[in-house]
C-alpha positions in Angstrom: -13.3 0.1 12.8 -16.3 -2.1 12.9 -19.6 -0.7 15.0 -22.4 -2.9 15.6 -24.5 -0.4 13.3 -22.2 -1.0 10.5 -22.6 -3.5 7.6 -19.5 -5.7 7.6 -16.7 -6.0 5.2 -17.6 -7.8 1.4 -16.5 -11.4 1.7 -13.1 -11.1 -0.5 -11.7 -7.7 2.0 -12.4 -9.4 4.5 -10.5 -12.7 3.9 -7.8 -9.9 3.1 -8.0 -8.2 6.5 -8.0 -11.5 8.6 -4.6 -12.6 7.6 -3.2 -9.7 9.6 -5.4 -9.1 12.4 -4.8 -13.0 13.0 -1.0 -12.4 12.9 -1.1 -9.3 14.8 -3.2 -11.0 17.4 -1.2 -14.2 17.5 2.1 -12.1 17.7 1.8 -9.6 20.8 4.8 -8.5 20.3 4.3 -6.7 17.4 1.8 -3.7 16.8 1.9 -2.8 13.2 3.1 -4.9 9.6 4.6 -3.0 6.3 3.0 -2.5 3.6 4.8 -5.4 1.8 4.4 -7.6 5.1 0.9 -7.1 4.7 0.8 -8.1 1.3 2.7 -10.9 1.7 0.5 -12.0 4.6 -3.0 -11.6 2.0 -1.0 -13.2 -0.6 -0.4 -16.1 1.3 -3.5 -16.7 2.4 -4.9 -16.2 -0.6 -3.2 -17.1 -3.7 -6.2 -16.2 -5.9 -5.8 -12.5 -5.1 -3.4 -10.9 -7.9 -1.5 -7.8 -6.2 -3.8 -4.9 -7.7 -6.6 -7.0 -5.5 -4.7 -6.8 -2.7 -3.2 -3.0 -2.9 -7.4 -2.0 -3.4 -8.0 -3.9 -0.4 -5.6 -2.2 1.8 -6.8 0.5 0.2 -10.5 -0.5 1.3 -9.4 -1.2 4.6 -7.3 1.8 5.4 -10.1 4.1 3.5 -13.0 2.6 5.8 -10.7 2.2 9.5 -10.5 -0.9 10.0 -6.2 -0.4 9.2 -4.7 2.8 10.1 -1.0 3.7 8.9 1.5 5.5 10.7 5.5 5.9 9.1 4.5 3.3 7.1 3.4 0.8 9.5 -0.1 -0.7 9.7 -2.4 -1.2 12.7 -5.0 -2.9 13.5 -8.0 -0.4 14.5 -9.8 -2.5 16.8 -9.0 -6.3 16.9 -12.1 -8.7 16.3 -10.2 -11.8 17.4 -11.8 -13.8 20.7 -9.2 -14.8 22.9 -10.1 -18.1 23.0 -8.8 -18.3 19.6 
């Protein structure tokens, strides 16, 4: 979870996390993505990533609070979207 205080993500985690805050945001109806969902969602977005990148970015993410897991299921810890996106 992101403070003010708090240094932000380094670049390539965070162009990992936006994929699925963005689709979490854009889809209301859902809370949480899978593990592979969530890797499907980095991998897409960007194709440079090779999946060890991606699982030590979850990793990252889930280590630091910005993702939290729960049976399985990530969440988003506090979204960072405007809603004018």
């Amino acid at each position: 979870m992101w403070k003010e205080d708090q240094p932000s993500l380094p670049g390539w985690i965070e162009d990992a996390y936006q994929p699925i805050e963005q689709y979490l945001w854009k889809n209301t109806e859902r809370s949480s993505v899978s593990h592979q969902q969530a890797t499907q969602l980095i991998s897409e977005s960007n194709p440079d990533l090779v999946e060890s990148d991606i699982d030590h970015a979850l990793d990252y993410l889930l280590n630091h609070g910005w993702l939290y897991e729960v049976d399985g299921q990530l969440f988003v810890t506090e979204f960072h979207e405007s809603k004018s996106e």
